[in-house]
C-alpha positions as CSV (number, residue, x, y, z in Angstrom):
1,X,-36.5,22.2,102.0
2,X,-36.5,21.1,98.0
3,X,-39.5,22.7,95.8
4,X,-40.7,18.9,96.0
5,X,-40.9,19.0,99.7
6,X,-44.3,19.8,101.3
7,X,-44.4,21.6,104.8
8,X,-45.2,19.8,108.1
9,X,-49.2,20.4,108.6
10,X,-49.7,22.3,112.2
11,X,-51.3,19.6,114.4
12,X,-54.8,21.1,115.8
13,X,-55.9,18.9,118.4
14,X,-59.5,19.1,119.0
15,X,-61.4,17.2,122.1
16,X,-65.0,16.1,121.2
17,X,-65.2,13.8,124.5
18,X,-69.1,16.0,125.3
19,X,-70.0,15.8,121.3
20,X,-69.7,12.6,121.3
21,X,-71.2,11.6,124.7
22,X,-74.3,13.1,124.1
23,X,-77.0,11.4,122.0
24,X,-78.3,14.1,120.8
25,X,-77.6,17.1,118.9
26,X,-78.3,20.6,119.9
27,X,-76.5,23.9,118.3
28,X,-73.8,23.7,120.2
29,X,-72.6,20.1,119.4
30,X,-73.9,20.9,115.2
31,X,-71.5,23.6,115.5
32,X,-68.6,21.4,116.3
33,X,-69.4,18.7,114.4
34,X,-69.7,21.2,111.3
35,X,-66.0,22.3,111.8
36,X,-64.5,19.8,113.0
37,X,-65.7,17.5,109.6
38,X,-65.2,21.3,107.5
39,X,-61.7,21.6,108.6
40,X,-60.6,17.9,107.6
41,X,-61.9,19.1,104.0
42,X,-59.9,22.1,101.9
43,X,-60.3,24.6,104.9
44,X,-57.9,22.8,106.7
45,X,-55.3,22.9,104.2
46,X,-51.8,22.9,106.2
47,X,-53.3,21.5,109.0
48,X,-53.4,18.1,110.2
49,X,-57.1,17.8,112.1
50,X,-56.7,15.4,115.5
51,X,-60.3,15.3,117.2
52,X,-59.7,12.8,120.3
53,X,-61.5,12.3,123.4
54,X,-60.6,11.9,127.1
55,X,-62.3,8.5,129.2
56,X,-62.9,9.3,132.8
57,X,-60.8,6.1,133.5
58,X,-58.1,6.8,130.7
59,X,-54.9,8.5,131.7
60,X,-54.6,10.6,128.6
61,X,-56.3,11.7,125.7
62,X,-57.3,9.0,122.8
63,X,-57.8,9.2,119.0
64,X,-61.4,8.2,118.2
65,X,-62.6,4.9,117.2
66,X,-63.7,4.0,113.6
67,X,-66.9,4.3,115.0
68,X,-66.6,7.2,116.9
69,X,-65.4,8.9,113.8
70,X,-68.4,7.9,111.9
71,X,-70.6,9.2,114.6
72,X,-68.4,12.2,114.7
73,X,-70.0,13.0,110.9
74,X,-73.6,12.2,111.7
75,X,-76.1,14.5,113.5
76,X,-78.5,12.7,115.7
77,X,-81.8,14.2,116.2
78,X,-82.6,16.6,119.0
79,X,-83.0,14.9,122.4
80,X,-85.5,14.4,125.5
81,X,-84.5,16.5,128.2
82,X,-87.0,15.2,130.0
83,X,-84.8,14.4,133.3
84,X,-85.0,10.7,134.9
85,X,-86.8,12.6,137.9
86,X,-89.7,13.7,136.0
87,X,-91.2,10.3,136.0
88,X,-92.2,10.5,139.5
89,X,-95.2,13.1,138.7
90,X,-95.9,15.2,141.3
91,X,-93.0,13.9,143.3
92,X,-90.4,15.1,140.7
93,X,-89.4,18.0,142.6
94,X,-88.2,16.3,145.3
95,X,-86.7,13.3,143.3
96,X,-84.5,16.2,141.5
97,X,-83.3,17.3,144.6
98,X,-82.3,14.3,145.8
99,X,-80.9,13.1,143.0
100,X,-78.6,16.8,142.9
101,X,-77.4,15.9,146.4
102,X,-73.5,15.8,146.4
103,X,-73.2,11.9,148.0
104,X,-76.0,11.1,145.0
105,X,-73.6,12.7,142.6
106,X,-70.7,10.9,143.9
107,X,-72.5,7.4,143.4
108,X,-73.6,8.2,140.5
109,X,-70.4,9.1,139.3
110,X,-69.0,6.1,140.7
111,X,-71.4,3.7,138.3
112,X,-70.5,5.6,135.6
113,X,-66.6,4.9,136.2
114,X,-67.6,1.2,136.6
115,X,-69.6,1.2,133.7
116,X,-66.3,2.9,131.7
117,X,-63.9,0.5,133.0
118,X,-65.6,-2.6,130.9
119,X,-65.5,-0.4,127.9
120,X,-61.7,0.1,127.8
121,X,-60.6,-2.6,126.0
122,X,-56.6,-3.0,124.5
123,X,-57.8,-1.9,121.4
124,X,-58.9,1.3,122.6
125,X,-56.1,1.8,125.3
126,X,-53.9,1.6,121.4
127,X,-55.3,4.5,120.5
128,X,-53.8,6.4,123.1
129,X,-52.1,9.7,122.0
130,X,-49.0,11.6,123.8
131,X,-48.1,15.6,123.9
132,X,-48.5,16.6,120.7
133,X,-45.2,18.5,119.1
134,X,-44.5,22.0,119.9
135,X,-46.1,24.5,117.5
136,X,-49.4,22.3,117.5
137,X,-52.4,23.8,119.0
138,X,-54.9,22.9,120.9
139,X,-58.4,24.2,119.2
140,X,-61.2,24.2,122.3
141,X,-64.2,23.7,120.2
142,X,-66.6,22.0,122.6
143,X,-68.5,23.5,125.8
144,X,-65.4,21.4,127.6
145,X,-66.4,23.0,130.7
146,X,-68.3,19.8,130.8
147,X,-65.3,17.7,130.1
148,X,-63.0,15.5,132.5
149,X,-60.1,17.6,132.6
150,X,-60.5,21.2,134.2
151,X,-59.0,23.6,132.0
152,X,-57.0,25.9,135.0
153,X,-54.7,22.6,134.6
154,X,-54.5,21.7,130.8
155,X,-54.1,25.1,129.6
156,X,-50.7,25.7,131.5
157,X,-49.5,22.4,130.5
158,X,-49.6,23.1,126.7
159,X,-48.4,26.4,127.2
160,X,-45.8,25.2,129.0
161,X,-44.9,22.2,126.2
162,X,-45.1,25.2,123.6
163,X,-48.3,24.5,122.0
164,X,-50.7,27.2,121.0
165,X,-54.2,27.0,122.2
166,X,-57.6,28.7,120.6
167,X,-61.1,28.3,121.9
168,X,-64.6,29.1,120.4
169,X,-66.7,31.6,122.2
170,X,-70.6,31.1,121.5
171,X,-71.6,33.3,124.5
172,X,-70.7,34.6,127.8
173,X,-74.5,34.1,129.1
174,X,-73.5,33.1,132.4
175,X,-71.3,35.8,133.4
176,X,-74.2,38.1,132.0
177,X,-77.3,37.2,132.8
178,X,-76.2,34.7,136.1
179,X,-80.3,34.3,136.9
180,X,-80.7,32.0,133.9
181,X,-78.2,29.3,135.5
182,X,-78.0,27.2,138.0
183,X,-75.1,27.4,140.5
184,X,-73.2,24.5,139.6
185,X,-73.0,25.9,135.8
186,X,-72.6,28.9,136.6
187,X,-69.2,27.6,138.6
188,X,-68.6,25.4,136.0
189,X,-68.6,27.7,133.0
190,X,-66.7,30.6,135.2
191,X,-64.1,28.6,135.9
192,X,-63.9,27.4,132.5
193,X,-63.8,31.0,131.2
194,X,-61.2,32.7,133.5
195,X,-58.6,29.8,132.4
196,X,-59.0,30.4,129.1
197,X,-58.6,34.4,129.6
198,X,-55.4,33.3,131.7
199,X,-54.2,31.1,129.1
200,X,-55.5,31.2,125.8
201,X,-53.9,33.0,122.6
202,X,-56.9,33.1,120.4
203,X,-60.8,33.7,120.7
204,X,-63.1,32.8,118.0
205,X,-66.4,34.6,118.6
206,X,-69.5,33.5,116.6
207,X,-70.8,37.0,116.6
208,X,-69.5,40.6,116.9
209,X,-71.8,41.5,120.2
210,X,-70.4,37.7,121.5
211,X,-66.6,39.3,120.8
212,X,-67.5,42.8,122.4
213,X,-69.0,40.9,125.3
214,X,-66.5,38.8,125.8
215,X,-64.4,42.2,126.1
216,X,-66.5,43.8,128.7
217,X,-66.4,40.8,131.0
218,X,-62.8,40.8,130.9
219,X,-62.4,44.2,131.3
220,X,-64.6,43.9,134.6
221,X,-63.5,40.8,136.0
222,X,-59.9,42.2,135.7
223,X,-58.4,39.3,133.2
224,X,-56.0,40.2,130.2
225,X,-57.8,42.1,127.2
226,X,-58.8,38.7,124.2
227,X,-57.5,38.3,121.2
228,X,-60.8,38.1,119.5
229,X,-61.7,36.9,115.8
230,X,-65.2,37.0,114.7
231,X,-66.4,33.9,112.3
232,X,-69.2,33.2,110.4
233,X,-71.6,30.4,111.6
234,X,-73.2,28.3,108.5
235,X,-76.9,27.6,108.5
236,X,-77.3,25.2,105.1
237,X,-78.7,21.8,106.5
238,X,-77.8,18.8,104.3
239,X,-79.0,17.8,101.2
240,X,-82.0,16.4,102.8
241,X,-85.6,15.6,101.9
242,X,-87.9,17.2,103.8
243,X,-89.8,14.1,106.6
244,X,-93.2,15.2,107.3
245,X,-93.9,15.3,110.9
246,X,-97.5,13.8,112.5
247,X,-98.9,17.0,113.6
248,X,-102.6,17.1,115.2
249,X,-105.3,17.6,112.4
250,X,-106.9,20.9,113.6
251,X,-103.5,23.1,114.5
252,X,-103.7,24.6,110.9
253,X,-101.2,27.3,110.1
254,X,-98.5,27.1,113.4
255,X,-95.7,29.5,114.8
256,X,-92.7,27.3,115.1
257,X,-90.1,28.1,117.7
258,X,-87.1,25.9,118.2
259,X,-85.1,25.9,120.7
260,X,-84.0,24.4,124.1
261,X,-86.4,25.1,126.5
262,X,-84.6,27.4,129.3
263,X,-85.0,30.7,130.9
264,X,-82.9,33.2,128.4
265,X,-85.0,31.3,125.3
266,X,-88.5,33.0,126.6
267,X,-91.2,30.3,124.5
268,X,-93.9,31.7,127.0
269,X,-93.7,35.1,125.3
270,X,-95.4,32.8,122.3
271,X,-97.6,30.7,124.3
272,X,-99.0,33.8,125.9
273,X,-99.0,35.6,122.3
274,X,-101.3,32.6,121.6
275,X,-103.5,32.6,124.2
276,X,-104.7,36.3,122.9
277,X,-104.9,35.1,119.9
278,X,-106.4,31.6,119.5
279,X,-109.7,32.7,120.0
280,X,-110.0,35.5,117.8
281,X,-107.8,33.3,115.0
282,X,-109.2,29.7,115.1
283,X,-107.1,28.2,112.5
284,X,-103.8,29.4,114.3
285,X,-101.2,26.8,116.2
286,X,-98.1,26.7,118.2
287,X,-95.2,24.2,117.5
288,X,-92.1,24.6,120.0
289,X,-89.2,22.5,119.2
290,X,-86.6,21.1,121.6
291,X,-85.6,19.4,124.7
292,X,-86.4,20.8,128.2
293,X,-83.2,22.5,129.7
294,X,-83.2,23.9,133.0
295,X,-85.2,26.2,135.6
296,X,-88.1,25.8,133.3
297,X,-90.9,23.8,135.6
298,X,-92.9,26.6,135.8
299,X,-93.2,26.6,131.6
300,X,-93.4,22.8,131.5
301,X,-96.1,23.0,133.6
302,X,-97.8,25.8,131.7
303,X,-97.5,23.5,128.3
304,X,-98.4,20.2,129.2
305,X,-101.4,21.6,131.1
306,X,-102.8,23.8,128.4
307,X,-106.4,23.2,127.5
308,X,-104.7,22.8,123.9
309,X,-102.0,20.9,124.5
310,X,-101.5,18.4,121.8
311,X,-104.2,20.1,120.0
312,X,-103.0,23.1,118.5
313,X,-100.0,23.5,121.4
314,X,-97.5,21.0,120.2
315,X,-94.1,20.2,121.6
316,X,-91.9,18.2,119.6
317,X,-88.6,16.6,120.9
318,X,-86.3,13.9,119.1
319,X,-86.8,16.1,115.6
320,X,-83.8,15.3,113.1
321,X,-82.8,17.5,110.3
322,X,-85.6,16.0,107.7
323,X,-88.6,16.5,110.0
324,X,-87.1,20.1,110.9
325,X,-86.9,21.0,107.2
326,X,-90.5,20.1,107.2
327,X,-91.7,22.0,109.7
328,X,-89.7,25.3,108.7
329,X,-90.7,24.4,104.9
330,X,-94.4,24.0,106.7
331,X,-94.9,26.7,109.2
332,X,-96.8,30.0,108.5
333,X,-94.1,32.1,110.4
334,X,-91.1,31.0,113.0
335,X,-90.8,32.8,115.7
336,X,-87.2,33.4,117.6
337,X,-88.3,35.5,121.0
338,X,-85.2,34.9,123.0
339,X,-84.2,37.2,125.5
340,X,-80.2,36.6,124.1
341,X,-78.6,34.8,121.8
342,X,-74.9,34.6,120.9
343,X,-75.8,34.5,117.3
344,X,-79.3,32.8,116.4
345,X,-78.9,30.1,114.0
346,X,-82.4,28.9,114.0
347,X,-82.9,32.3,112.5
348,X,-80.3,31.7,109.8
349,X,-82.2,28.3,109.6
350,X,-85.5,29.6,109.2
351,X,-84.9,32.0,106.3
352,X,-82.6,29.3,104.4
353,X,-85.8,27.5,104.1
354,X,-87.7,30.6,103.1
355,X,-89.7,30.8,106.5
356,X,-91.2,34.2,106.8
357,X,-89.7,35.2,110.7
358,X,-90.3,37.1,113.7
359,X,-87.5,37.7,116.0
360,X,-86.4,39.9,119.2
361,X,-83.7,41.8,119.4
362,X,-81.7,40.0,122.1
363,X,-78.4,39.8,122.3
364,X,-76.8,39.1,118.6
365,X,-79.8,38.2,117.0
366,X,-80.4,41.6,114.8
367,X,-77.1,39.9,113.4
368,X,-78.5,36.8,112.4
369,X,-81.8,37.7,110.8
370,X,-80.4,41.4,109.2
371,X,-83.5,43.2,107.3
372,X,-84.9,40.1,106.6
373,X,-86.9,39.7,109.9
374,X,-89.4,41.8,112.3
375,X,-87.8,42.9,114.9
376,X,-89.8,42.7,118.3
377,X,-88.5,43.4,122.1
378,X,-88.3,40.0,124.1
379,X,-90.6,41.4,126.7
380,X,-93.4,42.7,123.9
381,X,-96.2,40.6,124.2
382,X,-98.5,43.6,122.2
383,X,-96.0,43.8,119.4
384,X,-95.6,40.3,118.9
385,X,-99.3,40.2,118.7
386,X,-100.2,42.7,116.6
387,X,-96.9,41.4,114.2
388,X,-98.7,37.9,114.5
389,X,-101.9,39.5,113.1
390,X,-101.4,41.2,111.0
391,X,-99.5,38.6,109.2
392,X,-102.6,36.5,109.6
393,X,-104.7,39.6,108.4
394,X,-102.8,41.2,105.5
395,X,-101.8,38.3,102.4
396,X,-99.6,41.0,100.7
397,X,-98.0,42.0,104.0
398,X,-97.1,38.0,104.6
399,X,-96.2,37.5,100.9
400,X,-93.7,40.2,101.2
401,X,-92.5,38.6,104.3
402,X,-92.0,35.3,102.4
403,X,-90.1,36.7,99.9
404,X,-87.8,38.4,102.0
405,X,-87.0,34.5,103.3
406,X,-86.9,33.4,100.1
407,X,-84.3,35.7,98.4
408,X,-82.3,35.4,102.0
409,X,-78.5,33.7,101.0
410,X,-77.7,31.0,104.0
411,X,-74.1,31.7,104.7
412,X,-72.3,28.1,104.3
413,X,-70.6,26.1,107.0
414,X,-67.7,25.7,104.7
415,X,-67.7,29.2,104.8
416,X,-67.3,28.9,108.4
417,X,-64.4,26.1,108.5
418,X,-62.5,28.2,106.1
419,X,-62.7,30.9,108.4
420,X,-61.4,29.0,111.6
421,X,-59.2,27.6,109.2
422,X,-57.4,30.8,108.6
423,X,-57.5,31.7,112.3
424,X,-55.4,29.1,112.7
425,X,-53.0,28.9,110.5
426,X,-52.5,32.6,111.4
427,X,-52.2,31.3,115.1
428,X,-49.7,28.7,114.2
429,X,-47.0,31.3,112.3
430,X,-46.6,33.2,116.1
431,X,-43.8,31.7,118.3
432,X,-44.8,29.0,120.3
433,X,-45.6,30.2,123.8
434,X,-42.4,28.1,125.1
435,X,-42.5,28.5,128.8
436,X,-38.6,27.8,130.5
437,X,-38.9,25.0,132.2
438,X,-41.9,23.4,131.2
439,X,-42.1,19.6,130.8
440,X,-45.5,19.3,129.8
441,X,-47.2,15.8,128.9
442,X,-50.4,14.0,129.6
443,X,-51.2,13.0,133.1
């Protein structure tokens, strides 16, 4: 090669078929969009960034669309979680179950493929894309335990065509804490994980107690030791200006929680923090932000029934990044009390916009929030209380809080793509992991 001569980027194909299915966004899919977009900038220097995507009806894996790539850059607001069943009232139970029953599944499925088959067109049957070349890797960003193709078969196959493969580890929750799933992700996400311990070269962990997790569950399921990388998650929104958000007249100074309502996520250690408080503190509100998950009737039920439910008990879904500035630039404290997290962004989140915060130490969260934040157990109703007070009690005590927030550095998500960037090109200097006899290609 002449000094003139440039080097071959790596190819680092990255499948975004759940991102971009989803009309929503919630941490996971910012996270992706994030690097994937941060790694076609500067931090991906050397590398040549191929998201693509993978129709149910499609026999391979496609480059986007322009509009798909467009989309790709754009987070859409938080979503309704609120599932088809819960129309039916009182008769949602039973409508969920029916609607979970393995032949409802299948026609269900089966409407969907119909529905795919008009949307394949020649133009985006074109955009088709083979193998890519040997030394490329294949960077599994997304939860793709969602996705079409199982990974116990893909991951062989690019081994086997000599193409390194990396995933990004956000949590092993399920294998943890199994209670706070259902069975069919539980499955899902186990089967997902043991092909990747099978198969995969590199682990990018969003925390250190993700990475030493990730260990420990190896270790006991009996799969190969990871080859673990921590990086840094970014928490700097947008250039954005703040949207105010309609909020009832009377909730006056509110505890904002944000987060996906599900079992490990624990809002009703705040709703029950508020009910010992909102009689004694008159002025005092509860905003909870995000989309109902799963296995959470029981807290549903407890919110929409509260005697001050859309009073001074608010729950907000369809919030984009303006209106969420808002409400962290507007809220007397956020509160994070979830039982784990594999990192705690809306932490990070809270503090870059100099929200005084409350936080439990589950999981990685001491991680996220540092010094910064109040540390309470997720099971603590008293402490959260009595932090919650005195906060409300003691101007100096919140000033100081405020401050802390305010002098608090947001690590960047540039930060973070340079960091997977690295990883990478790291990854791509080792020998491909050539297997004899292995053919490889799309099926």
């Amino acid at each position: 090669m002449t000094s003139s001569e440039q080097p071959t980027p790596t190819t680092v194909v990255i499948e975004v078929t759940n991102t971009l299915s989803l009309p929503y966004t919630t941490g996971y899919q910012r996270v992706v969009r994030e690097i994937t977009v941060g790694l076609q900038g500067p931090a991906g220097t050397g590398l040549e960034i191929l998201p693509v995507v993978r129709p149910l009806l499609l026999d391979s894996y496609r480059k986007l669309t322009t509009d798909e790539n467009e989309k790709l850059r754009r987070h859409p607001p938080g979503g309704h979680g609120r599932r088809r069943a819960d129309r039916f009232g009182a008769l949602a139970p039973v409508v969920r179950g029916t609607m979970d029953l393995s032949v409802t599944k299948q026609v269900r499925s089966a409407l969907g493929r119909a529905r795919g088959r008009r949307a394949i067109t020649p133009e985006v049957r074109a955009l088709s894309v083979g193998l890519p070349p040997i030394g490329s890797i294949w960077f599994d960003l997304e939860p793709s335990w969602h996705n079409p193709e199982n990974r116990d078969e893909l991951l062989p196959r690019m081994r086997a065509a000599g193409i390194h493969t990396a995933v990004l580890i956000a949590d092993v929750m399920p294998e943890l804490h199994p209670e706070w799933f259902d069975p069919t992700q539980r499955q899902l996400f186990g089967r997902w994980l043991r092909s990747h311990l099978r198969d995969t070269e590199l682990f990018l962990c969003i925390s250190r107690r993700t990475s030493e997790d990730l260990r420990e569950v190896a270790a006991e399921i009996g799969m190969p030791r990871p080859n673990t990388v921590v990086v840094p998650l970014g928490a700097d929104f947008a250039a954005l200006d703040p949207q105010p958000v309609s909020l009832p007249p009377n909730i006056g100074k509110f505890l904002l929680v944000v987060g996906t309502l599900e079992p490990r996520k624990n809002q009703q250690l705040v709703v029950d923090a508020f009910d010992v408080l909102r009689r004694r503190h008159p002025d005092l509100g509860v905003v909870i932000v995000g989309k109902q998950g799963w296995l959470v009737d029981d807290l549903v039920e407890h919110i929409t029934s509260h005697p001050e439910f859309g009073q001074r008990l608010v729950w907000l879904e369809g919030i984009d990044d303006a209106q969420l500035a808002w409400l962290y630039e507007q809220a007397f404290l956020a509160v994070a009390p979830s039982r784990y997290e594999g990192l705690g962004v809306p932490v990070m989140e809270a503090l870059h916009h100099g929200c005084p915060t409350i936080s439990s130490n589950g999981g990685a969260l001491p991680e996220a929030g540092g010094d910064r934040v109040s540390m309470i157990d997720p099971d603590d109703i008293d402490g959260l209380c009595v932090l919650v007070e005195r906060h409300l009690l003691d101007p100096e005590f919140h000033a100081h809080a405020v401050e802390l927030a305010k002098g608090y550095e947001s690590p960047r998500w540039t930060a973070t793509a340079s960091a997977v960037g690295d990883a990478l090109r790291d990854l791509a200097e080792r020998t491909p992991p050539l297997v004899p006899g292995g053919s490889g290609g799309h099926r």
